[in-house]
Each structure stands twice: as C-alpha cells, then as structure tokens.
C-alpha positions in Angstrom: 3.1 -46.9 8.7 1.9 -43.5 7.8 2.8 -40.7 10.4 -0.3 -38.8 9.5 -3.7 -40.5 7.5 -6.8 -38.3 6.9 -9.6 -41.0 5.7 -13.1 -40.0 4.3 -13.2 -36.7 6.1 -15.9 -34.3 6.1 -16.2 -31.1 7.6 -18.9 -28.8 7.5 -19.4 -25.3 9.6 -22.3 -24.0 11.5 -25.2 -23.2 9.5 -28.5 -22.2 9.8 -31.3 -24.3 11.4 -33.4 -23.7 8.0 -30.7 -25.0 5.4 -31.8 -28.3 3.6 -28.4 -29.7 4.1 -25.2 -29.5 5.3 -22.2 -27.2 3.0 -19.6 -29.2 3.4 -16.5 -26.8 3.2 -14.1 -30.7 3.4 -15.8 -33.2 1.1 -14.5 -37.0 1.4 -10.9 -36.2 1.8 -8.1 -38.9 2.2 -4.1 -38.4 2.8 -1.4 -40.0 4.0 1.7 -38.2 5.3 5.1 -40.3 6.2 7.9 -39.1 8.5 10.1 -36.8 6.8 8.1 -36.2 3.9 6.9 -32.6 2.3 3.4 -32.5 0.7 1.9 -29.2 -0.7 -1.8 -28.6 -0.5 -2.5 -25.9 -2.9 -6.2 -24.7 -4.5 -8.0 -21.6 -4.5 -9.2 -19.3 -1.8 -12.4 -21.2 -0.3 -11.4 -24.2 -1.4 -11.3 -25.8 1.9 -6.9 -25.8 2.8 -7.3 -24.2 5.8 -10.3 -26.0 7.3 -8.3 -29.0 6.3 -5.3 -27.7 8.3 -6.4 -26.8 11.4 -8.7 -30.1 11.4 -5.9 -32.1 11.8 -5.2 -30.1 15.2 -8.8 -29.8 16.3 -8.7 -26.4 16.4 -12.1 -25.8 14.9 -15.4 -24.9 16.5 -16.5 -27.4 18.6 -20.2 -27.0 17.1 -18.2 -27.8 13.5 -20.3 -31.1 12.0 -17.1 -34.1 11.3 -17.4 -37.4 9.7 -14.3 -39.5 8.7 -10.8 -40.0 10.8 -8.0 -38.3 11.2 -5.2 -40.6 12.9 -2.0 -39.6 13.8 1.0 -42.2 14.9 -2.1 -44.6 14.8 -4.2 -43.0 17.2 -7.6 -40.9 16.3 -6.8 -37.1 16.9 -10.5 -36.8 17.5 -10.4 -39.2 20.6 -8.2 -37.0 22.3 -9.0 -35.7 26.0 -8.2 -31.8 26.7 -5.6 -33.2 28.6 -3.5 -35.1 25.9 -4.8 -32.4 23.5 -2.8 -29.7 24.9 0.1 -32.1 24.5 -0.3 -33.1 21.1 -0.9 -29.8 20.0 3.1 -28.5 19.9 4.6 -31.5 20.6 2.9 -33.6 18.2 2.2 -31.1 15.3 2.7 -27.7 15.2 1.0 -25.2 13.0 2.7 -21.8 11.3 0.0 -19.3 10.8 -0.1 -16.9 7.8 0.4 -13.7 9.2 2.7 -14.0 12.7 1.8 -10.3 14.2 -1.9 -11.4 14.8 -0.5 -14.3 16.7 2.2 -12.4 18.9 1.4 -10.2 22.3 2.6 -7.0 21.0 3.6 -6.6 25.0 5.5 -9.2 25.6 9.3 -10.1 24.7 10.4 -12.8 21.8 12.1 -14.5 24.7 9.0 -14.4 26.7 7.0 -15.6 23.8 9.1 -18.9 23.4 9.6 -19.1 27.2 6.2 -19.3 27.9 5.4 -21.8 25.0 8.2 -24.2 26.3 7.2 -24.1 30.2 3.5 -25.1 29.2 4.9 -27.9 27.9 7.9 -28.4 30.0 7.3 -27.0 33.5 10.1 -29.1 35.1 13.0 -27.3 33.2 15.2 -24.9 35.3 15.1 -21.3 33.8 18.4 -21.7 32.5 17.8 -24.4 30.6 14.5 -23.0 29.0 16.4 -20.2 28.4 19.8 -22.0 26.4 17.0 -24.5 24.7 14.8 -21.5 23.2 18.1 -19.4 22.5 19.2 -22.7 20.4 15.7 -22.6 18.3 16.0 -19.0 18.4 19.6 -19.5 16.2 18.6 -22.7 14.5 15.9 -19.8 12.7 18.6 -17.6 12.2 17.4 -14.7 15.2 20.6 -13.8 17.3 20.0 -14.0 21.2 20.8 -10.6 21.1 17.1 -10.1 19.9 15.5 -11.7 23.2 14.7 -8.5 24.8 12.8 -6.7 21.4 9.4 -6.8 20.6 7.2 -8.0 17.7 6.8 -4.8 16.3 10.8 -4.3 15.8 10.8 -7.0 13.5 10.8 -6.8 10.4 7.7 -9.3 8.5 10.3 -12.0 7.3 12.0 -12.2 10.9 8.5 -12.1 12.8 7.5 -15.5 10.5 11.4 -16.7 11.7 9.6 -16.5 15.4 6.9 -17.8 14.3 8.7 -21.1 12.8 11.0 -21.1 16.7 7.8 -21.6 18.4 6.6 -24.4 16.1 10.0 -25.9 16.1 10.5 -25.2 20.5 8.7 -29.0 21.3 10.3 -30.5 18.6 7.0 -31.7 16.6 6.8 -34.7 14.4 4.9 -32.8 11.8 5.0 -28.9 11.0 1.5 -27.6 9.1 2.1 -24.0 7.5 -0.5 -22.3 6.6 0.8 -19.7 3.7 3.9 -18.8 5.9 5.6 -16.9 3.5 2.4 -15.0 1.4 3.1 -11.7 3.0 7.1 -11.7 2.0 9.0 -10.8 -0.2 10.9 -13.4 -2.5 14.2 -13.2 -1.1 12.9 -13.7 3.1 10.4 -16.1 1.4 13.1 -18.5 -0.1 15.0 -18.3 3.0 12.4 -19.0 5.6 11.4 -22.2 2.8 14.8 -23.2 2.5 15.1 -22.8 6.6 12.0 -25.1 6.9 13.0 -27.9 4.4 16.5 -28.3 5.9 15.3 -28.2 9.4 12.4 -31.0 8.5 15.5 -32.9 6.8 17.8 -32.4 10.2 15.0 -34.1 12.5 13.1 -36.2 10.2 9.8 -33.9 10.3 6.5 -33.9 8.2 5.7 -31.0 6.7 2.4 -30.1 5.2 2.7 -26.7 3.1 -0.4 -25.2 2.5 -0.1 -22.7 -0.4 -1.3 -20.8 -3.5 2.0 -20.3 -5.0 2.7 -23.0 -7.4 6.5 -22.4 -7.9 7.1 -22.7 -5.0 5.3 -25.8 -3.8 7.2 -27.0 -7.0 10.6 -26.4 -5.6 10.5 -27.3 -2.2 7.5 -30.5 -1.6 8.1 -34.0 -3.0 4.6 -34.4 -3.7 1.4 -32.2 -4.2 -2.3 -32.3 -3.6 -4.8 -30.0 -5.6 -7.8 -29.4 -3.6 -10.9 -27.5 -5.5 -14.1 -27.5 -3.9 -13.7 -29.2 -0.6 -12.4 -32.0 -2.5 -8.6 -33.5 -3.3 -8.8 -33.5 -7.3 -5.3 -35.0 -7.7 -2.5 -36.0 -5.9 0.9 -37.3 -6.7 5.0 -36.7 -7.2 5.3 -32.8 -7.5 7.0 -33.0 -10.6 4.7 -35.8 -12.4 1.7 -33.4 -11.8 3.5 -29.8 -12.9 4.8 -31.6 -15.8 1.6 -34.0 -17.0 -1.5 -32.3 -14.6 -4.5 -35.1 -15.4 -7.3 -33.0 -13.9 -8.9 -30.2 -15.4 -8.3 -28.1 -12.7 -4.8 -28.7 -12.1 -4.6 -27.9 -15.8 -6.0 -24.5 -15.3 -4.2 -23.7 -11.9 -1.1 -24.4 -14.4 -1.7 -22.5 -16.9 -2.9 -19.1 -14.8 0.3 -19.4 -13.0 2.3 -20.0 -16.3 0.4 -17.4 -18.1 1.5 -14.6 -15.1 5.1 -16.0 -15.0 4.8 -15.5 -19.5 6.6 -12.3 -20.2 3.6 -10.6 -21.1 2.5 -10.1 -24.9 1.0 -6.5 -23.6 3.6 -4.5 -25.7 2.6 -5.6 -29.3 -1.3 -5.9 -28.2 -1.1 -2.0 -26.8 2.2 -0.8 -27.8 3.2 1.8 -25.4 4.7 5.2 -27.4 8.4 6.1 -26.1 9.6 8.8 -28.1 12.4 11.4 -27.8 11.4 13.5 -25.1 13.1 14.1 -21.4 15.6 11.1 -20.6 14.9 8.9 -18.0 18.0 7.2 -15.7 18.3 3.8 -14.6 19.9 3.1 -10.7 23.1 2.0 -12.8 23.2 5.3 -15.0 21.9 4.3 -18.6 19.7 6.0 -20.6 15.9 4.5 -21.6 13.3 6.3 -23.7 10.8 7.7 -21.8 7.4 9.3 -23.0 7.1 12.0 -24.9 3.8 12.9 -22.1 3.9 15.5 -19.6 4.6 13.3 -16.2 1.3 12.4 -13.8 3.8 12.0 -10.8 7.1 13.9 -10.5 8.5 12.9 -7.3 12.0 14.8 -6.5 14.3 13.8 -3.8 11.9 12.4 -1.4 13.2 11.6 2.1 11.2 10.5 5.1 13.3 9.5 8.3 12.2 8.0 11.8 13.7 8.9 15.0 14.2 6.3 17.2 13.1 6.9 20.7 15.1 6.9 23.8 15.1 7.7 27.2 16.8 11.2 28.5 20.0 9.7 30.1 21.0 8.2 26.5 20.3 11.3 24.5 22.5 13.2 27.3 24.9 10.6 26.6 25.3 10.0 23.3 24.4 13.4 22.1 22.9 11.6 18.7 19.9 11.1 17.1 19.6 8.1 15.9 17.5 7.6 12.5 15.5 5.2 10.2 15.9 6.2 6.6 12.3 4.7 5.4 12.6 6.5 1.9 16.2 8.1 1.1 16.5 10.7 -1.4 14.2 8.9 -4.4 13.2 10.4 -7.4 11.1 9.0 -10.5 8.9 10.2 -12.9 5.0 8.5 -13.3 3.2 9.1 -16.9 -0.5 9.2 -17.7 -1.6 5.5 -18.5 1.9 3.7 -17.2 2.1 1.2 -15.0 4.9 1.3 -12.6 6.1 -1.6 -10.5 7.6 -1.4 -7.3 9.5 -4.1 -6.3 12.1 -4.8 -2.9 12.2 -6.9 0.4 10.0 -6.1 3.0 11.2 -3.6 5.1 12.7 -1.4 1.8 10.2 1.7 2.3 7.8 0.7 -0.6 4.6 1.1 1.8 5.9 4.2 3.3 7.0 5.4 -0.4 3.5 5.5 -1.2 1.9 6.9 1.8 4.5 9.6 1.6 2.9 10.2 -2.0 -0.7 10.4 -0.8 0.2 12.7 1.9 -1.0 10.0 4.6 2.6 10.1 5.9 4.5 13.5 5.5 7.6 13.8 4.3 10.6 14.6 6.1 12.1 16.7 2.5 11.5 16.6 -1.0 8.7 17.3 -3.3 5.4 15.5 -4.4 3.9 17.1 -7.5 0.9 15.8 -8.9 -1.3 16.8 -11.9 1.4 20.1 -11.4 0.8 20.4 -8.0 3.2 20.3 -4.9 1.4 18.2 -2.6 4.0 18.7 0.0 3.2 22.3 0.1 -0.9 22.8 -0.3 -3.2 22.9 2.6 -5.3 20.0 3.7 -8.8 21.1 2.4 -7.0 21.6 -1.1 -5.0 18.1 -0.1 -8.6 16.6 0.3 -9.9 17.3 -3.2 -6.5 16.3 -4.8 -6.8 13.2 -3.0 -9.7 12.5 -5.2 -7.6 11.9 -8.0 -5.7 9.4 -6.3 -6.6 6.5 -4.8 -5.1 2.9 -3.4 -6.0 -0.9 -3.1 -4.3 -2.6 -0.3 -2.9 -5.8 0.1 -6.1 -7.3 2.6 -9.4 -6.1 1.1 -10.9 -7.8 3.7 -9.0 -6.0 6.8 -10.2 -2.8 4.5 -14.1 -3.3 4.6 -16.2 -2.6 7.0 -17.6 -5.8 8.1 -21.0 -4.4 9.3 -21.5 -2.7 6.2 -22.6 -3.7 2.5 -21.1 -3.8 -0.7 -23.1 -1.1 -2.4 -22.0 1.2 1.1 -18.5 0.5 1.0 -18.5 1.6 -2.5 -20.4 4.4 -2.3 -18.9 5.7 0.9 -16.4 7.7 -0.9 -18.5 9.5 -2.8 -20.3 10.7 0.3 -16.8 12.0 1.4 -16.4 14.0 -1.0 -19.6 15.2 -1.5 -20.1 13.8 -5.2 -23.6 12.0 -4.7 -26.8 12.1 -3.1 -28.5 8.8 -2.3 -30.3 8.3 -5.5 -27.2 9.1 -7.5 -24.9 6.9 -5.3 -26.6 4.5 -5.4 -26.5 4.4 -9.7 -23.3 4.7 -9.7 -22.2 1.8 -7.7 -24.3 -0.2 -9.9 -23.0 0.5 -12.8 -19.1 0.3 -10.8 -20.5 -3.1 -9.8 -20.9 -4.0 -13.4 -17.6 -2.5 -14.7 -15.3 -4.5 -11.8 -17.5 -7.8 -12.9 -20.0 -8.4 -9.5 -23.0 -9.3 -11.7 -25.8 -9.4 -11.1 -24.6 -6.3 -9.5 -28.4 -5.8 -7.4 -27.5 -9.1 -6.3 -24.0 -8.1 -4.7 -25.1 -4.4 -3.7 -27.1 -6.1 -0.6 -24.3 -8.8 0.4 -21.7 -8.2 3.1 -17.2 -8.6 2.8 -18.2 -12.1 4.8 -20.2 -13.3 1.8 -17.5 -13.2 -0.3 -14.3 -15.0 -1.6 -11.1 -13.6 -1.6 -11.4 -12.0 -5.5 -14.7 -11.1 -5.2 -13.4 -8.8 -2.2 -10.4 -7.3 -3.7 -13.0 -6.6 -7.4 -14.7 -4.6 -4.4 -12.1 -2.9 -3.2 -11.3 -1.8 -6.5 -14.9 -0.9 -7.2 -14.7 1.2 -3.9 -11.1 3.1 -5.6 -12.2 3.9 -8.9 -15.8 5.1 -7.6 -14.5 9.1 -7.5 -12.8 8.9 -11.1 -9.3 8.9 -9.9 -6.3 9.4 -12.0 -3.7 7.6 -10.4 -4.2 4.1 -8.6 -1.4 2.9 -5.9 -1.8 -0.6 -5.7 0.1 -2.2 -2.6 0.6 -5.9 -3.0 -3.2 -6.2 -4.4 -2.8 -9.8 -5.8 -0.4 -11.4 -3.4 -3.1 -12.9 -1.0 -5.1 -14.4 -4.2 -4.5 -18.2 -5.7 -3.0 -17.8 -9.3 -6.2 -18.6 -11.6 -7.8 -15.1 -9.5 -4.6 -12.8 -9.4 -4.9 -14.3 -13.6 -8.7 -12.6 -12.9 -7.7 -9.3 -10.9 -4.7 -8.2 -13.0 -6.8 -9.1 -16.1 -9.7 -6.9 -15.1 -7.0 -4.0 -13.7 -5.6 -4.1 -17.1 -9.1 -3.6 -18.8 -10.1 -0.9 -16.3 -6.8 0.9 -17.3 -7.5 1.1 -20.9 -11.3 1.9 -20.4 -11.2 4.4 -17.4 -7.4 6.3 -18.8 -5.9 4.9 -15.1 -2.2 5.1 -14.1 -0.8 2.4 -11.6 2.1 2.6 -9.3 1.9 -1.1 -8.6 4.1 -2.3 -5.2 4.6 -6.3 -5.1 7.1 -8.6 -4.1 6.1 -11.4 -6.8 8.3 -10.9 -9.7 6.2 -12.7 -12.2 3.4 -10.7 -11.3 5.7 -7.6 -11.9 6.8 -8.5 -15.3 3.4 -9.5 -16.5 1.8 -6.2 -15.8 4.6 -3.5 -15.8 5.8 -1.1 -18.4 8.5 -0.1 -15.9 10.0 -1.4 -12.9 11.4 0.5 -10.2 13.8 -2.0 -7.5 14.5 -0.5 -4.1 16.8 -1.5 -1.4 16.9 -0.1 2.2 14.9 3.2 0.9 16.4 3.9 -1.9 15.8 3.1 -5.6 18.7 1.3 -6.8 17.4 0.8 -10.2 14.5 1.4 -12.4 13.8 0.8 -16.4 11.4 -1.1 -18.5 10.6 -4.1 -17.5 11.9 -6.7 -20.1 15.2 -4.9 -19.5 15.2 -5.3 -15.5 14.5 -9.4 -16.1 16.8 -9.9 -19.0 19.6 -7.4 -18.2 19.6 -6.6 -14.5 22.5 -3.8 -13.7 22.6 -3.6 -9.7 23.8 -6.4 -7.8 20.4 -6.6 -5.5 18.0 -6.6 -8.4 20.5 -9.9 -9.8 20.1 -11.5 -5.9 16.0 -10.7 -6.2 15.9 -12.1 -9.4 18.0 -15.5 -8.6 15.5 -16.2 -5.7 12.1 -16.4 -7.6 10.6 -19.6 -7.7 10.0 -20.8 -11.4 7.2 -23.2 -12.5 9.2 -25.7 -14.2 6.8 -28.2 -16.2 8.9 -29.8 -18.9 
C-alpha cells in the first residue's frame, strides 16, 4: 500500500474568462510514494514541481480548476474538512519552503516559532513538555538550545533552513515535501542539511519528496527520480538506471547541460587567455601563478569592513569591549580587463558584503578600492555616481530585482535615465537592440511584457539586459545562476560568456556551485569567515587544492555520476 498516490491529476490556475481553454500548469500526472522512500522531482523552472507540491497539501487557490486524485494513507486529500485539514497539514505531511526568512516572523523567537507550531497541534501539552519536545527537534537539526532566545535574522541561511526542517519534523509527519531547500546554500550547509534529512527520514521511516533542479544531488541522496517537463512526468524510475541510461529526450538534455557545466570547461584552448611575465600574483598558500601582463581593472588592497554588535549601556559599562563581526578581513586581489573571477565560500564568508564594499553600496571600515585608477574609497559621491556606471551587478533573484508594475523595455532603460544617457526616443533604441543582444526576440514583443510574464531565464537575460544597458566595464555577478534548472544556467552562462567577448566585460562572479565555478572561471578566489584563504586559476584550485577549507568545499560537491 502506497503511503502517497497522485492519479491522473490536473491542475490548472485562474485564467481569464476569454481564454478558449484551460493552461494546464499539471497535465495527467500519476505517482506513488511508499513509507520511507526518497523520490526527486526535478524539471525546469515552469515546469509545474511546485504546483505539484503544494497540491498534495491543498495549499493552492481555492478558485485553482483540479481533476484527478490525490490519496494519502488511502483517503482523498481533497475530501478533507478545514477541520481535519489543519491536522493533516503538519502532522500528515509537512512542507520545507525554498527560502526560510520569507516564512519566519522576523519578531518572534526560534523557540516561539516551534512553540507555537506545536501548541496548534498539541494544545494539551504542559509548557514544559512543549518546551523539552521542540528543544529535542531543535538538536535532532543540529541548533543548540542555547539558540531559543535569537531571532531569524541572527542566523545564518544554512541554520535558518535547519529551523525550517524542526518545524517540519515538530509533528512528526509521515511524509516531508521540500521544495528546493538547499538552492540558496552553499555546498558544504547544503550537504549537511541533505544528509540531516535523509538520515532523519531513515530514523522514523519518513517519505520524502525532494523537489529540485540540481541533478547531482537528487543523484546522491533519492532512490528514485521523476523528470517533469511541461506539466507532465516524462520518466520515472531508480535514480541510477535514469542518470546512467536516461530514455526520454528530455532527460537526455537535462543530463547533458548539467554534465556539460560540471565538464572542466574547453574555454582555455577555444580563447586562450595570455599570462605572461608581468607582476606576480599569490595564492592563500604562498605560491606563485602567472598573472597578466594587463594593467589591473580592480586593485583591491587590504579591505576590511567590521560590524559592531549592539548592546545595551549596562554591558558596554561592564565589559568595556566592543564586540565585532569581521564581514571582510584584510583581502586583497587584483581583477584584469576581460577576466573572470570566481568567488567561492559558505554562506555567511563576506562574499555579498565583499562586493557591496566594492561598489561603494556598503563602506568600508579600511582599505582601498581602486578602479579604472581610481580610489573609490576616497572620491565624492557625485564623482562615485558616474564611476558607478562602469560597474554594474546581477543578483541572485532577478525577479525580487524588477519592478513588478513596470515593463521590460522600462526596467531596462531605467538606468539610462539615471544617469542621464538617453532621451525617450534614444532609450527606447537602445533597449531594443539590448533586447536582441541578451536573446528576448522578438525584442518589440518582450519590450511591452511585464517580470510576471516571464520564466525564470528569461528574467535573469533581463536583468542582465538592464546591467549592461550603460556600457559597464566590470560586471559583479552574485549567485546569477543558482536559482536556474541546469539546461538554462547551460543558457545564461553561455550568453554571459558571449556578451564577454563581444561587449570587452570583466566578471567577478560569486557562487557557491562549484561546477558552475570551474566551467566559467579563469581564476578562483576561496574565502572562509572574511578572508581569502586561497586564490589561483581555476584548473589548479580543483586539481591541486592547497588550504584545508577549499579541500573540505571541494569533498562536499555533489557529482553526476552516470556510468
């Protein structure tokens, strides 16, 4: 008997009263899930995961149009009155959401979080006993009770998705559904939280249903996997049997972008990049590497931002110390025209902060910035402003970064308004002809549409259209791939890579995917609790890693195996 069985289901959203027929975003889906058992559902973005998901807890709009069944334990979830609902939902199956901090009060406590998720459920428990049961999930994650009394926002991103896997585990469900828990982390918290999940499913005899982009690791840690590509389940079958002999086209090309990113990259003998005998780089462990012979883009000198922390009056009497964060401590590297330069470290390591230091967003606490020759450190802001065209960045969510209530065609060309480089008429020719150059054709087409109307990689091709629109220089790109499936980060890096050549770009390029790092670096910088510990070119990072946290980043990448 089948814990969890999804037959014939179809699931369209809301549409318009004048569409000839129903978009169905779920197209004639079927699944079966046993007790104890991991399946991974992986596809593109669009491709209907999510909906899928959060069907199977009826969390989706109640105007939503559903044919099919979903039965769980034998019983139809969609028979289910609010009352045994709100039961089922916790006790029954639990869901991890992507990103944790848009699902926890900012003002309340992690103890009050899982406290108030237990009584809802449990109101007959004394205090105590809430309180020993959620301090025993809270350890089970790995979070010391000593944390009961902090707040989300003193978490770091990897111990914030710990919380949010304690309030999923509280009830003790029979089936876990995560929802990319780990896209936002860095490879190290990301293996942990997996490996956390896994055992914990194996301890209690869970289901877990892993919805993911990421390949590799669906491949090490789900005994079978589902490929879902236009609403539909294409195949389905033993993990390794599909990684290793994928019969659907699909599957095939899934495989193949992922394996083509995880390649070392042929890049070097295409466009051989020219080291010669100029100034002497260093790597974290000491040893020499060729650098270029070109005058450096980016010189950044012993850069140190630091954070105090906050107290009241009575414990700075007290103490008589100032207690500090060293974000970025004392880092120094050099950037040259048409490198790219990855960035690579755990969350929490100071990359973010690094480059918002760099831009000038965030100011420095000491230490110099020179761009194109200049100390940015030192110039005043109107000056800062026109340097600033020259540099530019791409974030991680292109979709948190457009405006939702305006267009493509004035997202794009809101920069240029800025800084005073276009009228109207011009603008508008310009974002055209960006529209073409970033691949949004037929770009009229896309100029009118809004960030809603778009997938996941046609939204970051924007936000890149809406960087390079000024002619910058130098483009920081933080984590710009890491929220794409593998076939479009195969698209986006692809395109970045073209744009480099054609537009004379540099790239510092922060991520936390190590395949991705390898496959588009020249260099790769690793840092560790705000410092760089090690930096040199990439092949010699991966083959001959010198400092003992780039070994431990390295040993925790998921690999696509296939043969």
């Amino acid at each position: 008997m089948s814990l969890l069985c999804v037959q014939n289901l179809r699931i369209a959203y809301p549409h318009s009263p004048s569409a000839a027929k129903l978009n169905w975003a779920v197209d004639n889906v079927c699944l079966s899930l046993d007790a104890g058992e991991r399946l991974g559902l992986v596809g593109e973005s669009g491709c209907g995961k999510s909906t899928l998901g959060r069907a199977v807890m009826r969390l989706l709009p109640a105007s939503t149009h559903i044919e099919g069944r979903i039965d769980f334990s034998e019983k139809s979830v969609f028979d289910l009155t609010p009352a045994q609902l709100r039961h089922f939902r916790g006790e029954a199956v639990a869901l991890v959401f992507q990103d944790p901090m848009t699902r926890l009060d900012p003002l309340m406590t992690i103890g009050q979080h899982c406290l108030e998720t237990l009584k809802a459920h449990q109101p007959l428990l004394s205090q105590q006993q809430s309180k020993e049961k959620v301090i025993e999930t809270l350890e089970a994650v790995e979070i010391p009770a000593s944390r009961w009394f902090q707040y989300p926002h003193e978490f770091s991103g990897g111990m914030r998705q710990r919380v949010a896997i304690a309030l999923a585990l509280l009830l003790e469900p029979k089936l876990i559904v995560a929802d990319e828990p780990t896209t936002s982390l860095d490879v190290t918290v990301a293996a942990q939280i997996l490996r956390e999940l896994t055992r914990l499913c194996r301890e209690r005899d869970m289901a877990l249903l892993l919805i993911s982009h990421d390949l590799a690791m669906v491949g090490e840690y789900c005994d079978r996997l589902a490929v879902m590509y236009g609403g539909q389940i294409v195949e389905m079958g033993a993990t390794s049997a599909i990684l290793q002999q994928p019969q659907h086209e699909y599957t095939r090309s899934l495989l193949e972008a992922a394996l083509h990113i995880q390649a070392v990259s042929s890049r070097d003998q295409k466009n051989p990049r020219r080291w010669g005998d100029g100034e002497m780089g260093r790597r974290g462990d000491g040893e020499n590497f060729q650098a270029p012979i070109d005058r450096p883009l980016l010189r950044v000198r012993n850069l140190r931002k630091y954070y105090s922390l906050e107290s009241n009056f009575l414990q700075q009497l007290l103490t008589k110390e100032n207690k500090l964060i060293k974000a970025v401590d004392d880092v120094s590297f050099e950037l040259y025209p048409g490198e790219v330069l990855g960035l690579v470290g755990e969350s929490g390591c100071g990359k973010s902060t690094l480059s918002r230091t760099i831009l000038q967003l965030v100011r420095p606490t000491s230490g110099n910035v020179e761009f194109l020759g200049q100390n940015l450190t030192k110039i005043e802001n109107y000056y800062l402003r026109l340097v600033r065209r020259q540099m530019q960045m791409v974030f991680q969510d292109p979709h948190a970064c457009l405006n939702p209530l305006m267009t493509v065609g004035e997202s794009i060309a809101d920069p240029l308004f800025i800084h005073k480089l276009a009228n109207a008429k011009e603008a508008r020719v310009q974002v055209i002809q960006m529209l073409e150059r970033v691949g949004l054709t037929p770009a009229i087409d896309y100029y009118s549409r809004y960030p809603s109307d778009l997938s996941g990689g046609q939204q970051q091709r924007v936000a890149i259209a809406r960087a390079l629109i000024t002619c910058p220089s130098l483009l920081i790109c933080d984590e710009p791939v890491s929220m794409l499936d593998a076939s479009v980060q195969t698209q986006v890096l692809e395109l970045m890579r073209e744009l480099k050549d054609e537009l004379n770009l540099t790239y510092l390029f922060i991520t936390h995917d190590l395949s991705v790092a390898r496959f588009f670096c020249d260099r790769i910088a690793v840092m560790n609790s705000g410092k760089i510990v090690e930096i040199g070119i990439t092949e010699a990072i991966f083959t001959n890693p010198q400092h003992p946290y780039t070994q431990t980043l390295l040993k925790a990448a998921p690999l696509l195996i296939t043969n």
